[in-house]
SEDOPA-82539 format. One record per atom (N, C-alpha, C, O): residue number from 1; residue in one letter; chain; atom name; x, z, y. Coordinates in nm, 4 decimals. Each point is the difference from the previous one (the first is absolute). Last residue first. Layout:
<rs>
R | NUM | A | A | CA | X | Z | Y .
...
</rs>
This chain:
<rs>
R | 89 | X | A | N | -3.7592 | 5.1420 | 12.6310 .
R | 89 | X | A | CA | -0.0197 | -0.1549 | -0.0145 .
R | 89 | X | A | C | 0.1209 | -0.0641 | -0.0178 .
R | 89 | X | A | O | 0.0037 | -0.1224 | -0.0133 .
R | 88 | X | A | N | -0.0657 | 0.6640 | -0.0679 .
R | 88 | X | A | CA | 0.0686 | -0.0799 | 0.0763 .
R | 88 | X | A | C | -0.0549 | -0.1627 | -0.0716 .
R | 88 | X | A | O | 0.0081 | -0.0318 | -0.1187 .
R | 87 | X | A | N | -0.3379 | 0.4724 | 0.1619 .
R | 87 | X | A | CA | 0.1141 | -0.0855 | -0.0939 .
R | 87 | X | A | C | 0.0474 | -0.0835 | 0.0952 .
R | 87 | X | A | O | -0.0598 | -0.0428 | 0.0987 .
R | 86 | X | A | N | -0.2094 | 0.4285 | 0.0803 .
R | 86 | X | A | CA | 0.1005 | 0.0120 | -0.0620 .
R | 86 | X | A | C | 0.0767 | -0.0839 | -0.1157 .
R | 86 | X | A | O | 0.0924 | 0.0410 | -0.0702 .
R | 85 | X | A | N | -0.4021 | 0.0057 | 0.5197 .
R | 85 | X | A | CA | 0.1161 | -0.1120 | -0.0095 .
R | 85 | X | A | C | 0.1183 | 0.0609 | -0.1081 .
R | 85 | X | A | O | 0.1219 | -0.0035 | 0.0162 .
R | 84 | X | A | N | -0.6130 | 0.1148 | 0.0685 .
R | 84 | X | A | CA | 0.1074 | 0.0903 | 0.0357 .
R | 84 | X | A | C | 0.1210 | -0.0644 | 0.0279 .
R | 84 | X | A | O | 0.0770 | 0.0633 | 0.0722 .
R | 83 | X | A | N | -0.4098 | -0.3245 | -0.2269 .
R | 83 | X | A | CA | -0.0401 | 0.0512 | 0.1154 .
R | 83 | X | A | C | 0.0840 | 0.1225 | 0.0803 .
R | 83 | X | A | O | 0.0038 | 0.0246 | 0.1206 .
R | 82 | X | A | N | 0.0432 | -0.1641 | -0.6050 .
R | 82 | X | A | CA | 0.0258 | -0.1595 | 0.0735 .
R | 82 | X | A | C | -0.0435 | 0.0204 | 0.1964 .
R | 82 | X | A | O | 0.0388 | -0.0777 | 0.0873 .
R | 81 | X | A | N | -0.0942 | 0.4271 | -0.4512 .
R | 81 | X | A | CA | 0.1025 | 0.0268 | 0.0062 .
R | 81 | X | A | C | 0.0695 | -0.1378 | 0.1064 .
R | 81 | X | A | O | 0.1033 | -0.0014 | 0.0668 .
R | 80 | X | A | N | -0.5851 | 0.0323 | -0.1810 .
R | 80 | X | A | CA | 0.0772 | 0.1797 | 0.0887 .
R | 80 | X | A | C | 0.1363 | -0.0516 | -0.0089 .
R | 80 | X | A | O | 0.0409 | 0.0035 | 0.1161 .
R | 79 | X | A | N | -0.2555 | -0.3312 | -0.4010 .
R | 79 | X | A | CA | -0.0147 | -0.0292 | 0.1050 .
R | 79 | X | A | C | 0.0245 | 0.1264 | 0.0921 .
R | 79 | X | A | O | 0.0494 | -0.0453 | 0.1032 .
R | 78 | X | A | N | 0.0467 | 0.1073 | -0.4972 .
R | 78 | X | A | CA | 0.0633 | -0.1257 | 0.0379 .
R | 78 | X | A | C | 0.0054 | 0.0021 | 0.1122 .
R | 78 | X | A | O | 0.0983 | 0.0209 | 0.0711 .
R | 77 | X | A | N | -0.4018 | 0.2737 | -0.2639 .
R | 77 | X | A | CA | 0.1626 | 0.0641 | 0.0380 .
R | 77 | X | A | C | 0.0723 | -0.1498 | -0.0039 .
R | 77 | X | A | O | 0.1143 | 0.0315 | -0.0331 .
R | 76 | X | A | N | -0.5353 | -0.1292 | -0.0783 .
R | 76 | X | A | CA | -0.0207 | 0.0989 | 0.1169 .
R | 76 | X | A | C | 0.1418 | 0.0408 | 0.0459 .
R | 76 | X | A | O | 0.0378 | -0.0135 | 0.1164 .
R | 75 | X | A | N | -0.0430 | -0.2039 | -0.5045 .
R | 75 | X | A | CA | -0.0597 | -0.1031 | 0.1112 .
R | 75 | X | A | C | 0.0595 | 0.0869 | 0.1506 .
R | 75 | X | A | O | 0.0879 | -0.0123 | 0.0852 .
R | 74 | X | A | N | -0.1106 | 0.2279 | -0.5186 .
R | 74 | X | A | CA | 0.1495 | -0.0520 | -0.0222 .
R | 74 | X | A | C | 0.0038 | -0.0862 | 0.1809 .
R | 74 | X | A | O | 0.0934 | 0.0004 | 0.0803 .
R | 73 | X | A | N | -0.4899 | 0.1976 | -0.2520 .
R | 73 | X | A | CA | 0.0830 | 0.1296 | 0.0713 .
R | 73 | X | A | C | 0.1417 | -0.0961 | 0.0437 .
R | 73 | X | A | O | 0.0678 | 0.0145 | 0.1017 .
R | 72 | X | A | N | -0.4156 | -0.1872 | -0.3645 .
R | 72 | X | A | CA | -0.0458 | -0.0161 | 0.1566 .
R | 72 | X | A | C | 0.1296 | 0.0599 | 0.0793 .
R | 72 | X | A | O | 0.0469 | -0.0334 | 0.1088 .
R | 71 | X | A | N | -0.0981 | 0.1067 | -0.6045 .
R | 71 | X | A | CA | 0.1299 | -0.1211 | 0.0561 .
R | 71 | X | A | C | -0.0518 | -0.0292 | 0.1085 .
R | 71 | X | A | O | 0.0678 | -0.0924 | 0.0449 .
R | 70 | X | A | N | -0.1354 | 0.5542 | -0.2465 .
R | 70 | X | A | CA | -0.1001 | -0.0812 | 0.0191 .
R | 70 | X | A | C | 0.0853 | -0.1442 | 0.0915 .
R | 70 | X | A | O | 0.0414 | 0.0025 | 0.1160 .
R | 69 | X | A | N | 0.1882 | 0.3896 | -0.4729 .
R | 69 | X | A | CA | -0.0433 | -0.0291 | 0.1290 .
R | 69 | X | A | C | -0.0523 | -0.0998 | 0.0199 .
R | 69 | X | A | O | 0.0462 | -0.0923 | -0.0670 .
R | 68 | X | A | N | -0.0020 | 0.4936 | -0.3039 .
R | 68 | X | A | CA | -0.0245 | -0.1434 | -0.0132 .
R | 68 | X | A | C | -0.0076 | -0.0559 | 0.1656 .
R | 68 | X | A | O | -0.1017 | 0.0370 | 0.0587 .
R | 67 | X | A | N | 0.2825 | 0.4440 | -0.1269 .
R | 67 | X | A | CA | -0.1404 | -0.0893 | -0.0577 .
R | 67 | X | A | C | 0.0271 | -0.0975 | -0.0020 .
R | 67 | X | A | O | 0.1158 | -0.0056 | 0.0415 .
R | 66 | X | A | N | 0.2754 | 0.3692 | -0.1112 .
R | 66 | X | A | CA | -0.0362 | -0.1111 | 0.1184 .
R | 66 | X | A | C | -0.1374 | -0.0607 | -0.0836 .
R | 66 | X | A | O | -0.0041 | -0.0320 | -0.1188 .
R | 65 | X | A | N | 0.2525 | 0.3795 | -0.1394 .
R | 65 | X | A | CA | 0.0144 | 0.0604 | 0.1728 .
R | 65 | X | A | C | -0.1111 | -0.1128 | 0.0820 .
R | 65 | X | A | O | -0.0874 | 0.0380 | 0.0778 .
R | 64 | X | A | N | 0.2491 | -0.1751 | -0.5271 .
R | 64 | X | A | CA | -0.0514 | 0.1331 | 0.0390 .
R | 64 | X | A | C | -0.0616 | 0.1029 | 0.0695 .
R | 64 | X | A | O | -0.0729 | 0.0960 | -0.0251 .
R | 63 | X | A | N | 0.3293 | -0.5145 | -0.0074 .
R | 63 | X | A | CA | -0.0997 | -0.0400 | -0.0791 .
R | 63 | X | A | C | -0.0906 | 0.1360 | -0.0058 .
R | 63 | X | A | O | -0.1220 | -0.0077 | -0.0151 .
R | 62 | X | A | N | 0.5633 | 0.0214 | 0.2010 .
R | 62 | X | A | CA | -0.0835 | -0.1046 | 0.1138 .
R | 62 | X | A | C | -0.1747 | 0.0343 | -0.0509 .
R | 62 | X | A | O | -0.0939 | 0.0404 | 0.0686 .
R | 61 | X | A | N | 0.5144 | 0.1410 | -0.3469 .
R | 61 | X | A | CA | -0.0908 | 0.1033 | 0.1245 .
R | 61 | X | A | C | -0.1034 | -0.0762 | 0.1081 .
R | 61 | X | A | O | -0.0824 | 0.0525 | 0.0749 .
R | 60 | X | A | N | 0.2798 | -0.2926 | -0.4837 .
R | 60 | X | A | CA | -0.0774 | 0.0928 | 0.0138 .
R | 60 | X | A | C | -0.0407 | 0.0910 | 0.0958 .
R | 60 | X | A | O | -0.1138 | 0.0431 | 0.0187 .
R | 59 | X | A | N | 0.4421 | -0.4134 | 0.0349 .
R | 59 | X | A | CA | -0.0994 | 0.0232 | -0.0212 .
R | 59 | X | A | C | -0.1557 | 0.0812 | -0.0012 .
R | 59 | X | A | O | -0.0993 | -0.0030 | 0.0726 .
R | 58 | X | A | N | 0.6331 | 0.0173 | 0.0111 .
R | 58 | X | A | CA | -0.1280 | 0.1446 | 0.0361 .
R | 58 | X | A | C | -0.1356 | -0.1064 | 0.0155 .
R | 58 | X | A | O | -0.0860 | 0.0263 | 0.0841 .
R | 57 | X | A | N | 0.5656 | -0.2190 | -0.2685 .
R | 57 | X | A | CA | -0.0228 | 0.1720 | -0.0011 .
R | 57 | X | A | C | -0.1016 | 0.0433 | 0.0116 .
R | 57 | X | A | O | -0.0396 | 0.0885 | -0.0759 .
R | 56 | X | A | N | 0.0144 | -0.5426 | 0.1790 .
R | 56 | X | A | CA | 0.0287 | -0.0116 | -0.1530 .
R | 56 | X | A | C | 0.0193 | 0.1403 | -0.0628 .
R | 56 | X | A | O | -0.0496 | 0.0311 | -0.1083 .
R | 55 | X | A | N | 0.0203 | -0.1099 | 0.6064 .
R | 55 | X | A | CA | -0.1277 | -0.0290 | -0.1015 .
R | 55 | X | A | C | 0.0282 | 0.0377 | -0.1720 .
R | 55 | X | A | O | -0.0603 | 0.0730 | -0.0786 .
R | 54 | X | A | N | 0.4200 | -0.0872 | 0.3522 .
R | 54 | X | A | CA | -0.1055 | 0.0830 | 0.0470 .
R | 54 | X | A | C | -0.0799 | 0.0178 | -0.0619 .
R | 54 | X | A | O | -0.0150 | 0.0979 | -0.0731 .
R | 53 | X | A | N | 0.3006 | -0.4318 | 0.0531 .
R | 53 | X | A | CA | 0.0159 | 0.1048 | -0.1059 .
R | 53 | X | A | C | -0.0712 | 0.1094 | 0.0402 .
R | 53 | X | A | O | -0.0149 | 0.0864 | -0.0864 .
R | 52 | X | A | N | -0.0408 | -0.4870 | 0.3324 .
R | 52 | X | A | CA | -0.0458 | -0.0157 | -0.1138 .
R | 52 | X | A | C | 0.0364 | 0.1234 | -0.0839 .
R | 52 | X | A | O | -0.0804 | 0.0321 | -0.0876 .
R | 51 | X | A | N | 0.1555 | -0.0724 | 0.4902 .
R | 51 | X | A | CA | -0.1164 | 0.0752 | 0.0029 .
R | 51 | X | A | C | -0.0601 | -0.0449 | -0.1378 .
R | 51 | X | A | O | -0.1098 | 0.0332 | -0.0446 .
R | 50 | X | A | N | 0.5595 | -0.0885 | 0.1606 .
R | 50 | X | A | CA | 0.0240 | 0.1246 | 0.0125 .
R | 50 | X | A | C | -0.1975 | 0.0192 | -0.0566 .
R | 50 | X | A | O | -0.0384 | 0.0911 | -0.0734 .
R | 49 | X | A | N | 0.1730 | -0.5508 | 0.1664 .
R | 49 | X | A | CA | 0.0567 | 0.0308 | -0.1441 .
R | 49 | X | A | C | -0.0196 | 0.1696 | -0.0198 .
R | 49 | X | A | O | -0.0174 | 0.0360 | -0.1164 .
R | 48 | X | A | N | -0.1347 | -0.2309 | 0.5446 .
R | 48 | X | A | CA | -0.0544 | -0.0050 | -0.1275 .
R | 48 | X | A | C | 0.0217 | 0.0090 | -0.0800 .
R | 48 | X | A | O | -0.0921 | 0.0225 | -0.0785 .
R | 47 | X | A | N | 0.3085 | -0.0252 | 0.4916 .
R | 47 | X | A | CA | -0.0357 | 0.1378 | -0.0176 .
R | 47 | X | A | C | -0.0972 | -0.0202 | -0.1577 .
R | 47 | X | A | O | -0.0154 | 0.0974 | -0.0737 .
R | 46 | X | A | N | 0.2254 | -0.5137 | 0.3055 .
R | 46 | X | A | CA | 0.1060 | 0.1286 | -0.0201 .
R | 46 | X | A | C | -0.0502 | 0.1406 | -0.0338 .
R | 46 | X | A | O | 0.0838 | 0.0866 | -0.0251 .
R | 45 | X | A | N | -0.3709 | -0.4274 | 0.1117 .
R | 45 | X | A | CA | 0.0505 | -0.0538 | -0.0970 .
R | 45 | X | A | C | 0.1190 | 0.1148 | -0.0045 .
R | 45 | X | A | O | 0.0049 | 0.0728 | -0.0991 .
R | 44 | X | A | N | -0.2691 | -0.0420 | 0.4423 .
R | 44 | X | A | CA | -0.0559 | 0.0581 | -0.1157 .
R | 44 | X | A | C | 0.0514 | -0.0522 | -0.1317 .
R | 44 | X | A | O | -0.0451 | 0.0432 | -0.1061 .
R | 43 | X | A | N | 0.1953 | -0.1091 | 0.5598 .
R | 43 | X | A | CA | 0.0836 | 0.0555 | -0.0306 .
R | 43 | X | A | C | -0.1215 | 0.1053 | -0.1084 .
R | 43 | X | A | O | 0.0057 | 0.1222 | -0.0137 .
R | 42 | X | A | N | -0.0623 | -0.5839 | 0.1402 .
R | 42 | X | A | CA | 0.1303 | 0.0254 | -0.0238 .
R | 42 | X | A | C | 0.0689 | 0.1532 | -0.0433 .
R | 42 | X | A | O | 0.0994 | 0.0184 | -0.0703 .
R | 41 | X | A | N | -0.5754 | -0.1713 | 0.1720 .
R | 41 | X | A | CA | 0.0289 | -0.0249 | -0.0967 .
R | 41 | X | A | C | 0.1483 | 0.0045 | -0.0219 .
R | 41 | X | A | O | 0.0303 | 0.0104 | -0.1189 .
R | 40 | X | A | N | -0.2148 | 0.3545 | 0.4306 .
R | 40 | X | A | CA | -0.0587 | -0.1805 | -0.0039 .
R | 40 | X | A | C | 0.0644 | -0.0030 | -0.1492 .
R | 40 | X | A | O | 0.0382 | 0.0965 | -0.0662 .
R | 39 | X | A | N | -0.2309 | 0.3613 | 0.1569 .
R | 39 | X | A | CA | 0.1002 | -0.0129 | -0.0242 .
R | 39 | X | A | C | -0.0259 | -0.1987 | 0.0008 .
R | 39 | X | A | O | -0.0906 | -0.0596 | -0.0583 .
R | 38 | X | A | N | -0.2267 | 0.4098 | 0.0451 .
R | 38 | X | A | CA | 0.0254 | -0.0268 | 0.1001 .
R | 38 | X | A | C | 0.1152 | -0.0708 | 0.0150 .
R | 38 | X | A | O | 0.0118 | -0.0351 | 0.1175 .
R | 37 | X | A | N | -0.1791 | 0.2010 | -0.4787 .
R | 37 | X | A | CA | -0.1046 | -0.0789 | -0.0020 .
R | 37 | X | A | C | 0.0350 | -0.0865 | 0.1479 .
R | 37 | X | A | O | -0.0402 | -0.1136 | 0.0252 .
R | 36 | X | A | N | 0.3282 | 0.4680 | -0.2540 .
R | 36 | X | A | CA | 0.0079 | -0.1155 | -0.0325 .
R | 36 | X | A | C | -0.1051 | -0.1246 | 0.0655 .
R | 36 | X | A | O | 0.0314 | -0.1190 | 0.0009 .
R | 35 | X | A | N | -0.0321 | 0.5454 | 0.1037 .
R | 35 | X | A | CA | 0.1317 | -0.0549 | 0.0959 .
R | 35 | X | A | C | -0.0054 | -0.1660 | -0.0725 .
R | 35 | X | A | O | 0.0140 | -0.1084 | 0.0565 .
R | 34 | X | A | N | -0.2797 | 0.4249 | -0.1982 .
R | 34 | X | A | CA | -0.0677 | -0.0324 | 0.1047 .
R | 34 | X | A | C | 0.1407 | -0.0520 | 0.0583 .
R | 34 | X | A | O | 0.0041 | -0.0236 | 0.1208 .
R | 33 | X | A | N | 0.0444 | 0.1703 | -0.5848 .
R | 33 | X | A | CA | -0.0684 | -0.1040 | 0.0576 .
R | 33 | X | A | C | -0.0599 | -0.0704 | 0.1245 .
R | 33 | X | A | O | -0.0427 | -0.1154 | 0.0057 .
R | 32 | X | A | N | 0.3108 | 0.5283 | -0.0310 .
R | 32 | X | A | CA | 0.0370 | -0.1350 | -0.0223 .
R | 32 | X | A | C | -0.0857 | -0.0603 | -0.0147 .
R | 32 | X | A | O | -0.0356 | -0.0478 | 0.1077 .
R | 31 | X | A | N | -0.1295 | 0.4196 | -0.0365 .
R | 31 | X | A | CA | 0.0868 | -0.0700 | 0.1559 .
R | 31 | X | A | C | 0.0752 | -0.0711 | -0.0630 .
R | 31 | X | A | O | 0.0527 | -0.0710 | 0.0857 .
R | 30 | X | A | N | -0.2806 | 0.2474 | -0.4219 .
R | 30 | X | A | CA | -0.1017 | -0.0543 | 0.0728 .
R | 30 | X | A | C | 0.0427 | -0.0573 | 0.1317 .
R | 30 | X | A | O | -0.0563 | -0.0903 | 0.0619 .
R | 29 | X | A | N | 0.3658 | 0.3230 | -0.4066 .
R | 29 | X | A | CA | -0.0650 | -0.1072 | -0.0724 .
R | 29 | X | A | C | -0.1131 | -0.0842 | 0.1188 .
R | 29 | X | A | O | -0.0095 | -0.1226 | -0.0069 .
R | 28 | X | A | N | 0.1915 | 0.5535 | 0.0307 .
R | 28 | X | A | CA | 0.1134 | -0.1345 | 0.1300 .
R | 28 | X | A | C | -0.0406 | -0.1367 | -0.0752 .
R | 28 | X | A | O | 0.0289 | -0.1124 | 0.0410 .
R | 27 | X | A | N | -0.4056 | 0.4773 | 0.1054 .
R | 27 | X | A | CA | 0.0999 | -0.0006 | -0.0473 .
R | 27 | X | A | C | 0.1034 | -0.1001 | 0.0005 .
R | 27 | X | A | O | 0.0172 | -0.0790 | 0.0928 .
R | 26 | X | A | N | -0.4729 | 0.2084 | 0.1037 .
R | 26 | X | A | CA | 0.1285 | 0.0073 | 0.0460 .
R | 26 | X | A | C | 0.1397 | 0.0204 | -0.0267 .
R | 26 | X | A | O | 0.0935 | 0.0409 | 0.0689 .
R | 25 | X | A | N | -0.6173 | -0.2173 | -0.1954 .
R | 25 | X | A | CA | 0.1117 | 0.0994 | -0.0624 .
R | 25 | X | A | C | 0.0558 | -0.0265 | 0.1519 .
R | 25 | X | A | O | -0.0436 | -0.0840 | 0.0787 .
R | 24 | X | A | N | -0.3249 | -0.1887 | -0.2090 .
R | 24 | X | A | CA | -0.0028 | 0.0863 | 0.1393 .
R | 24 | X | A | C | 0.0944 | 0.1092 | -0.0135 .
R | 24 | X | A | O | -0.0213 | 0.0973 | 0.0723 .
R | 23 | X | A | N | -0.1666 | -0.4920 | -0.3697 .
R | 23 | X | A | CA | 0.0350 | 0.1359 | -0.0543 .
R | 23 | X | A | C | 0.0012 | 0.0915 | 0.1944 .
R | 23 | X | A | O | -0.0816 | 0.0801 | 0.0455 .
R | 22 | X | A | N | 0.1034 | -0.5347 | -0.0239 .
R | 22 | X | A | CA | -0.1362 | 0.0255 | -0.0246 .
R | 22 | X | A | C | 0.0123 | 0.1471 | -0.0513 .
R | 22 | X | A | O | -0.0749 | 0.0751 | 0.0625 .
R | 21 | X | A | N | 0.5116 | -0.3004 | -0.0774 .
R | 21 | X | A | CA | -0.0816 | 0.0752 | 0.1275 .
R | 21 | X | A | C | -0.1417 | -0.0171 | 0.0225 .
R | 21 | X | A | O | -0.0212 | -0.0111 | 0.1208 .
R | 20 | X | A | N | 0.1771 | -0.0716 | -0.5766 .
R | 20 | X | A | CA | 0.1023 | 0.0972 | 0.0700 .
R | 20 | X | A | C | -0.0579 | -0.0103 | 0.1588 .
R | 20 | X | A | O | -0.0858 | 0.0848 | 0.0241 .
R | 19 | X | A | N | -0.1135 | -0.4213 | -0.2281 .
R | 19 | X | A | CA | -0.0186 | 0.1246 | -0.0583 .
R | 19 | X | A | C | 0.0225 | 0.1185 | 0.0614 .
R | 19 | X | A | O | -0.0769 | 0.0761 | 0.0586 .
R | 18 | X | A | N | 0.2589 | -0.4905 | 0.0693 .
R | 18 | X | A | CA | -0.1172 | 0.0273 | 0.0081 .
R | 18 | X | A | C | -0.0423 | 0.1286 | -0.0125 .
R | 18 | X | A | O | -0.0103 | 0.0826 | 0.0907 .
R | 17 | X | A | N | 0.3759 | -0.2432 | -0.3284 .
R | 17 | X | A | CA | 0.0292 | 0.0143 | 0.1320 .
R | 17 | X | A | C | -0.0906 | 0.0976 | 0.0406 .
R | 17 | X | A | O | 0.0114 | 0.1224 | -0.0075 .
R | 16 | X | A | N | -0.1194 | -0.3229 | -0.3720 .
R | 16 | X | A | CA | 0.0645 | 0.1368 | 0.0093 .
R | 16 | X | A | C | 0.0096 | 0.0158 | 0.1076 .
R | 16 | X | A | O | -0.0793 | 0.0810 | 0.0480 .
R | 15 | X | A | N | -0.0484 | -0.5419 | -0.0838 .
R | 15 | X | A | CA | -0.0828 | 0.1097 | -0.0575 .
R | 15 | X | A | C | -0.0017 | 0.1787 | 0.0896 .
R | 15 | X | A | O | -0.0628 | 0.0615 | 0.0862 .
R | 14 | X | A | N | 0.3838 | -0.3968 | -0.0881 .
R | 14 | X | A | CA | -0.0342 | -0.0118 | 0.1373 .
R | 14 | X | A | C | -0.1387 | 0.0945 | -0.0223 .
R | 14 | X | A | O | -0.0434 | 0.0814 | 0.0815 .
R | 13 | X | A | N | 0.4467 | -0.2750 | -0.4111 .
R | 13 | X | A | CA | -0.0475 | 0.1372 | 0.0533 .
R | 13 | X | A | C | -0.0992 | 0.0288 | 0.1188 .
R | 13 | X | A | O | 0.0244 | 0.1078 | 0.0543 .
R | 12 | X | A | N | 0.0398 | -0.4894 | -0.3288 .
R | 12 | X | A | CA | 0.0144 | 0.1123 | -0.1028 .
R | 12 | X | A | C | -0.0029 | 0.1196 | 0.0680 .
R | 12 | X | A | O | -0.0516 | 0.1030 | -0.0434 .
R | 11 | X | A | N | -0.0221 | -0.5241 | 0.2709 .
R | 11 | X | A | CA | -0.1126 | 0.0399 | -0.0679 .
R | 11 | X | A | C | 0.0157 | 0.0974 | -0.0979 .
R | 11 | X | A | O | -0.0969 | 0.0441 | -0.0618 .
R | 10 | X | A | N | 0.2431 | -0.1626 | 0.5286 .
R | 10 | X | A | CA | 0.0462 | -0.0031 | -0.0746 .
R | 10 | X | A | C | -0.0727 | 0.0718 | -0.1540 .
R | 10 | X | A | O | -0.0196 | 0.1199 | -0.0197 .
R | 9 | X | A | N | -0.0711 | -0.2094 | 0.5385 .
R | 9 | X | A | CA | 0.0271 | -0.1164 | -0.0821 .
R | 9 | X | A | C | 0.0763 | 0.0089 | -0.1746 .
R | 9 | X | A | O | 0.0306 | -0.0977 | -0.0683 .
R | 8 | X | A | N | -0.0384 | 0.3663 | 0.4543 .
R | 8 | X | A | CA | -0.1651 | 0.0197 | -0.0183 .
R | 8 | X | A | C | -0.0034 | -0.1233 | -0.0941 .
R | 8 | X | A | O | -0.1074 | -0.0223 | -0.0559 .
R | 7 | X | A | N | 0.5187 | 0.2070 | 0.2113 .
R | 7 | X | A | CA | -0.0331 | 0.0999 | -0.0979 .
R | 7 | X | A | C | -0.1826 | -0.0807 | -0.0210 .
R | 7 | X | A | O | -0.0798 | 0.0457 | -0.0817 .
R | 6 | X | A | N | 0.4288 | -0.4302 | 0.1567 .
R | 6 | X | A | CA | -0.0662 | 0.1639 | 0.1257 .
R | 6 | X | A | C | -0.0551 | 0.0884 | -0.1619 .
R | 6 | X | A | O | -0.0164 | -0.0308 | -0.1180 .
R | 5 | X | A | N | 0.3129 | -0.4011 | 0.0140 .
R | 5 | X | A | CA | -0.0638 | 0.0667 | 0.0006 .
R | 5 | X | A | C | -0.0424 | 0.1077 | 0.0741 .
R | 5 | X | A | O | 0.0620 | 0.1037 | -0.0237 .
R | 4 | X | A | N | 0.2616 | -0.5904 | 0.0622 .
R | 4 | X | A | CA | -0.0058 | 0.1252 | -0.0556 .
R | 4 | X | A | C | -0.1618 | 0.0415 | 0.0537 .
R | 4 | X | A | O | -0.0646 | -0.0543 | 0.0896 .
R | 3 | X | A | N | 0.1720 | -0.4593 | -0.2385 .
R | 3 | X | A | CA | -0.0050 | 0.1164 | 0.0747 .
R | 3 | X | A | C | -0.0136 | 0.1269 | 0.0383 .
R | 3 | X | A | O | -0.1197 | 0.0288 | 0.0003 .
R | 2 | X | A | N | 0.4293 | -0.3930 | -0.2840 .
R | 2 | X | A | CA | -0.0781 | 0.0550 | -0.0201 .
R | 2 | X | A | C | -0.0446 | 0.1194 | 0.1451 .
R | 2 | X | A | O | 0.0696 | 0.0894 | 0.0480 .
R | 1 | X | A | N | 0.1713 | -0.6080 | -0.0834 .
R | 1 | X | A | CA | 0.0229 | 0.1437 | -0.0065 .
R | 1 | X | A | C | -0.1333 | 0.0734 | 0.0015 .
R | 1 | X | A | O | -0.0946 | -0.0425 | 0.0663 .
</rs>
């Protein structure tokens, strides 16, 4: 059986994700992803089909709005979120 995917593991969206809260919005595009990033692998498999059409709608506003984020950043917020005790092991 195939093992499911964390938002940090997933290579079509984990980019964007990213992105989206590096943006620093408070919109609902940026508190989802931040739910996604936090989200274990069970219940990001239930919310990924939704963040795939996400993307696929508001692309463009990501590509727009959001710089390029520096993949240290992806590390750094791993490790904040592994100290907060926000992914479930």
């Amino acid at each position: 059986m195939k093992d499911k995917p964390t938002a940090f593991d997933d290579r079509e969206l984990s980019d964007w994700l990213m992105n989206l809260i590096a943006d620093g919005s408070q919109d609902f595009l940026s508190s989802l992803a931040e739910v996604a990033v936090t989200a274990d692998a069970e219940d990001y498999c239930v919310i990924r089909p939704a963040l795939v059409e996400f993307r696929r709608r508001y692309c463009d506003r990501a590509r727009k709005r959001v710089a390029a984020v520096d993949f240290s950043q992806r590390e750094s917020f791993r490790l904040k979120l592994g100290a907060q005790g926000g992914q479930k092991q």
